[in-house]
N, C-alpha and C positions, 0 to 999 in steps of 0.2 A: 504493500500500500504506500510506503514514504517512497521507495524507489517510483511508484506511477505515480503520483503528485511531484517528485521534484521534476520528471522529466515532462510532463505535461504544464508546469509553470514555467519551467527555464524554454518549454520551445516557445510558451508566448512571449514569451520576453524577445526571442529571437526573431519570430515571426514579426511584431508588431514595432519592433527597434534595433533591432543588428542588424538583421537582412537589407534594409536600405542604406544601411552605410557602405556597402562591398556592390561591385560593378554585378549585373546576374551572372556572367561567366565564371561567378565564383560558387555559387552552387551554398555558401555560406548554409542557408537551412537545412539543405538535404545532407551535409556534412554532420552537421549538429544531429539532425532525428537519426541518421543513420550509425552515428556511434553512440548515440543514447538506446537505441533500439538493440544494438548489436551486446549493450552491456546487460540490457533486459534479458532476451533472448539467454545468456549465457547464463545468466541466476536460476533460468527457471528452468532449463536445462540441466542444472548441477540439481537445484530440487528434485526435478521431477526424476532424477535416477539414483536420488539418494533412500531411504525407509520410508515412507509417507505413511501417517494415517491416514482412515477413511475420508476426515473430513478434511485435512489437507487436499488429498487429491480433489475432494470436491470443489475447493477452493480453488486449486491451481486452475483446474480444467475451466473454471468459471471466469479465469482472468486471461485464458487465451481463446476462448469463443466468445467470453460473454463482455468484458469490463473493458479489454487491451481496444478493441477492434470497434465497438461500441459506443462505451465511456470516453474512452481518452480522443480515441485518433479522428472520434464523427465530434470531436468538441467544436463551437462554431470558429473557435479561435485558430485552427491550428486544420480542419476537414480540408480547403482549398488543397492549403500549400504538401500536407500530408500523402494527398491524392497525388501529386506528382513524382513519391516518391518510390512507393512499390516498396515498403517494406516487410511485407510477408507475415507470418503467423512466428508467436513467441515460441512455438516449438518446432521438433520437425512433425511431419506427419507420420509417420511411421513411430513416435515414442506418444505420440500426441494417442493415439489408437489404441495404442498398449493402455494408456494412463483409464481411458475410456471401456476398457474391456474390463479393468480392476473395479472400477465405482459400478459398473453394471451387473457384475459378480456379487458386489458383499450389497450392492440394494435390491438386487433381486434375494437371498440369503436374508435382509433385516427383514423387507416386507413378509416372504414367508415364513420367518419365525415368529416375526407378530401375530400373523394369521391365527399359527396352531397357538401361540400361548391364549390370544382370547377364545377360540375354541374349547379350550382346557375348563378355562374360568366358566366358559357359560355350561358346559358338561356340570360343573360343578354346582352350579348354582340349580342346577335343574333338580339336585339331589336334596337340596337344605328346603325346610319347612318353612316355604314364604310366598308368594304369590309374587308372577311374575309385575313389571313397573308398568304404567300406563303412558303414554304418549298421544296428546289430542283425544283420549278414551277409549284409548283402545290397548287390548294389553301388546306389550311388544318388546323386544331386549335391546336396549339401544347401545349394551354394550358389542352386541355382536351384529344389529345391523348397521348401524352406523358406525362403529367403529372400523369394522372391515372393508369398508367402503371409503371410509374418511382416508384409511391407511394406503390401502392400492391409491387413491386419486392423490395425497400429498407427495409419494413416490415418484408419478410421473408428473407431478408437478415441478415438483427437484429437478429432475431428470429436463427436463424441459428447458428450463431456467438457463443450463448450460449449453444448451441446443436443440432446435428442432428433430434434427436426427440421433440423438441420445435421447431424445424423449421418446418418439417413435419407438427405438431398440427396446427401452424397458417397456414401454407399453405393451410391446409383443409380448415379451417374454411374462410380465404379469397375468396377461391374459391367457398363458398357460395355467400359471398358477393357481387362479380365480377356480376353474373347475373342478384342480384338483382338492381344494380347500370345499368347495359344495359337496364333494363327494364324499369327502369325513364326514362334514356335518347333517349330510342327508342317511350315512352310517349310524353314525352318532344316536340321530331322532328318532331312527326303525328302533335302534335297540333300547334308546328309554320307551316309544309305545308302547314296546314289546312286555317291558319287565318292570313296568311302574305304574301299571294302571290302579293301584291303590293309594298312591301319591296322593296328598289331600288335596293337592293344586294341578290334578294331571290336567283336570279341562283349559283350566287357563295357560300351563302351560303351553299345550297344544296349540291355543289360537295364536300364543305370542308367535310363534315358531312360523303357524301359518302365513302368521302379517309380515314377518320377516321378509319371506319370499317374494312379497311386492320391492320392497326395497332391493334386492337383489337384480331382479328383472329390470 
């Protein structure tokens, strides 16, 4: 962050007052952005092949799709002269891809484990003597429909954030996941109808469960 701020402050400075003092055959800005650019480049390069956590990588990958190309270089101060300069993406593409393979790996990995832990919880909940919660009046588990729903959509929302086509990737791969997580939980329901019909709450149970399924759909 301090490295994009001095270099997006020092090019207006140069942009808007150095540059007219030097004949244009001196090239003065695209000298300046392109050794400010070439030091960037090189930082995020040594980051990006040194241990990252998850959310490092998410950070990086966000300031070479989302902040660098964006933020800084579409600023109105500095877009013109920038545009003449062709200075390319902070990574290469080939480690840029790699970096992008890892975050799609451990967010597809968080989402699905959220999945099964709220699964867990509401298996559990189905067993304790309580009636299930209302919603607008009707009975309904808002930890499992909306939460599994809130989880898959903030995921590719993330995913997004750093690019349309990493959003797209995880959205695919989630929407594997989505059936296989309906599939527990339509397991799950056979087997409390099955063996809980003396439950004190099994009717209500059952409608929450039911109403669930609009949410899902």
């Amino acid at each position: 962050l301090h490295m994009g701020m001095t270099m997006k402050e020092d090019l207006t400075v140069v942009a808007k007052y150095i540059n007219k003092l030097y004949p244009p055959e001196f090239n003065v800005f695209s000298i300046y952005a392109e050794l400010y650019h070439n030091y960037f480049a090189s930082q995020a390069k040594k980051n990006a092949e040194s241990h990252l956590e998850d959310k490092d990588i998410y950070l990086l990958l966000s300031w070479v799709h989302n902040f660098y190309p964006k933020e800084m270089r579409k600023d109105h101060a500095l877009a013109m002269e920038l545009d003449k300069v062709k200075l390319g993406s902070l990574l290469p593409s080939s480690l840029s891809k790699e970096l992008e393979k890892k975050y799609l790996d451990s967010e597809e990995v968080t989402v699905k484990n959220s999945l099964s832990r709220c699964l867990d919880k509401e298996i559990q909940r189905w067993k304790e003597d309580k009636e299930p919660e209302k919603l607008n009046g009707h009975f309904q588990s808002e930890l499992l429909g909306i939460f599994v729903i809130q989880s898959i959509y903030s995921g590719q929302k993330r995913a997004e954030d750093i690019s349309k086509a990493v959003g797209e990737e995880l959205t695919r791969r989630l929407l594997k996941e989505l059936p296989a997580f309906l599939r527990s939980y339509r397991d799950a329901f056979e087997d409390f109808k099955e063996k809980s019909k003396k439950h004190r709450h099994y009717k209500p149970i059952l409608i929450a469960n039911i109403n669930n399924c609009w949410n899902f759909r």
